[in-house]
N, C-alpha and C positions, 0 to 999 in steps of 0.2 A: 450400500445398495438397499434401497427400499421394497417392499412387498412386490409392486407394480412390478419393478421393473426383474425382479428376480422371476416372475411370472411369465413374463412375456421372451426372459434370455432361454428359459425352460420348452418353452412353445415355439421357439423361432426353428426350428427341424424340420415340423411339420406343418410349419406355418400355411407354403404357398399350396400341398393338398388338400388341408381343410380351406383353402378360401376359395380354390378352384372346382372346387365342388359345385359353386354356383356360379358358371362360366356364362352364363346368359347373364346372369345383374353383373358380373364382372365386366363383360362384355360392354353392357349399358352405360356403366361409371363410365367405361374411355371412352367412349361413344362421345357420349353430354358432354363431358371434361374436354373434351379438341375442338367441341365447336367456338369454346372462348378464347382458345390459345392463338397467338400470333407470336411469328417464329421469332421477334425480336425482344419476345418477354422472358423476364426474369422471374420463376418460380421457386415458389417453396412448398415442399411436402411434408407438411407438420404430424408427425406419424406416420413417416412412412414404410415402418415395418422390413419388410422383404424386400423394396422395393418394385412391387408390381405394376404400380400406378408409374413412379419414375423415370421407369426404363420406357417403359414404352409411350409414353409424351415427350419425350427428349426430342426427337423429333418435328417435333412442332415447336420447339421452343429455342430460346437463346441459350438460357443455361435453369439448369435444375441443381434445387439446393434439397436434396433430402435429410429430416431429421428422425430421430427417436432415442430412448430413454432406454432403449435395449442393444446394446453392444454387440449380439448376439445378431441380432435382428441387422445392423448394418452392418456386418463383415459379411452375410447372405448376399444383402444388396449389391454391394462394393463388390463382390465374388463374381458378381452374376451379371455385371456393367462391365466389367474387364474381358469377361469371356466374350461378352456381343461386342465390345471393343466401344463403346460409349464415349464421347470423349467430354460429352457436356454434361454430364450428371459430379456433383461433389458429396458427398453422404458425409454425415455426422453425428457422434454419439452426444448427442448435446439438448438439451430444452428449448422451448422456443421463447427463453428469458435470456438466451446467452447474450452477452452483451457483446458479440462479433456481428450481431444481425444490426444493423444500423433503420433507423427509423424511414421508411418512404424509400424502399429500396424495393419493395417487391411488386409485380403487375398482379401476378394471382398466389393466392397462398392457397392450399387444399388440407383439409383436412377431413378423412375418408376414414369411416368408423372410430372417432375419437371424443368426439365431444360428450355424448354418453359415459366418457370415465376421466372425466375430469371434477376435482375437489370444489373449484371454483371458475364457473365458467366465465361470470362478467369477467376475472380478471384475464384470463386468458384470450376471450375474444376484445378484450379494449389492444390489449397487447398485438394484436394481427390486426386490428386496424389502425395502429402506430407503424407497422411493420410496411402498410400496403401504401401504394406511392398514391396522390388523390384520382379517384374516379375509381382505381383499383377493386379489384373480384379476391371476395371470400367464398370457394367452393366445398361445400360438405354433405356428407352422404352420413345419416344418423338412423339408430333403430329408434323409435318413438312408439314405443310401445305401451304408456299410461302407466301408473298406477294400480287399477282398477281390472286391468286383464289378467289373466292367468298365469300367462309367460312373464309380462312386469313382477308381477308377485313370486312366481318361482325364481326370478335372476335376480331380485332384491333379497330373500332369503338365501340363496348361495352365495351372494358379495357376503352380507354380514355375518356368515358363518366362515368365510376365509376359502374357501374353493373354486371362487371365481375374483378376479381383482373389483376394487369398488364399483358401482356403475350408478347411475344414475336410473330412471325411467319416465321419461319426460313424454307427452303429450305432443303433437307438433304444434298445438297453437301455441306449448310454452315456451318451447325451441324459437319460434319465430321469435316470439317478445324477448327472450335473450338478447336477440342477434341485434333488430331494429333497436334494441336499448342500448345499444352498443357504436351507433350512428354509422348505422348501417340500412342502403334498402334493398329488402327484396326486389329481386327483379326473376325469376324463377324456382315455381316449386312442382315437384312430380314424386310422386310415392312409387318407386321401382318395384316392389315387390309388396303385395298387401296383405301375404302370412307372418310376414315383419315388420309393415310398416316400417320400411328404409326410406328414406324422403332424399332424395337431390335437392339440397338450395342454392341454391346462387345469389350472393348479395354482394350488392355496391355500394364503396365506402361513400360518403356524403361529399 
């Protein structure tokens, strides 16, 4: 078990009170997120922690495949899908490298505060767009907080001193040129909240 994910088995308790703190941007993600869903799509939720996003887009969808790197984190999910009695959502303790995800299988993939702690993001976003069937939606919601800001500089000095998992702190024009380098195009972007710079993009495979 690696650093990450011993982090986030540690934080899965309290996960859905710290994130429901900000029940307006929460709000917002499933808002934006349903308007692209059509009930006969196959989704993936690449990090999907607790399952907050999953459970409640099932609904609109064919079937939901949630993943994360925290076992912790999807017996929460899986816990909290059986109680609403869910029958479409599959959760899994798994990577989104597992070789059970078959290539051009999925309509929209989400990834919803993730991409900021990832080691290498070309390979991971080449890998979700192998993942997404053609025309297919890559959905993500990132903090893009620079560098050069206060908050960038305080959560890069807490990753490399081990207190917070690794993170990145990317810019969003540099987030974009990931994505588009990844043959992908934007086709919507909106900043949910501007004390974080959380950005909604939507992008379509080529």
């Amino acid at each position: 078990m690696d650093k990450s994910e011993k982090f986030w088995d540690k934080s899965a308790n309290g996960y859905d009170k710290e994130e429901m703190k900000d029940k307006d941007g929460r709000a917002k993600i499933l808002e934006r997120t349903k308007r692209y869903l059509k009930k006969e799509d196959n989704v993936l939720d690449y990090g999907c922690a607790t399952g907050i996003l999953a459970n409640q887009i099932a609904a609109n969808a064919e079937m939901v495949y949630g993943m994360d790197i925290s076992s912790k984190m999807i017996q929460i999910a899986q816990n909290k899908a059986n109680e609403l009695n869910i029958q479409n959502v599959n959760y899994s303790h798994t990577t989104i490298f597992d070789k059970n995800y078959k290539e051009e299988t999925f309509d929209v993939i989400l990834g919803v505060y993730v991409l900021h702690l990832l080691d290498d993001m070309p390979k991971v976003l080449s890998r979700i767009n192998e993942l997404l069937k053609p025309g297919g939606l890559f959905i993500s919601v990132t903090p893009c907080l620079g560098k050069r800001t206060l908050t960038g500089i305080s959560l890069s000095l807490l990753s490399k001193i081990g207190l917070i998992p690794s993170l990145k702190t990317y810019s969003v024009s540099e987030l974009e040129n990931f994505i588009t380098n990844q043959d992908f195009k934007i086709i919507e972007k909106e900043c949910l909240q501007k004390k974080g710079q959380q950005y909604f993009i939507v992008a379509k495979k080529n």
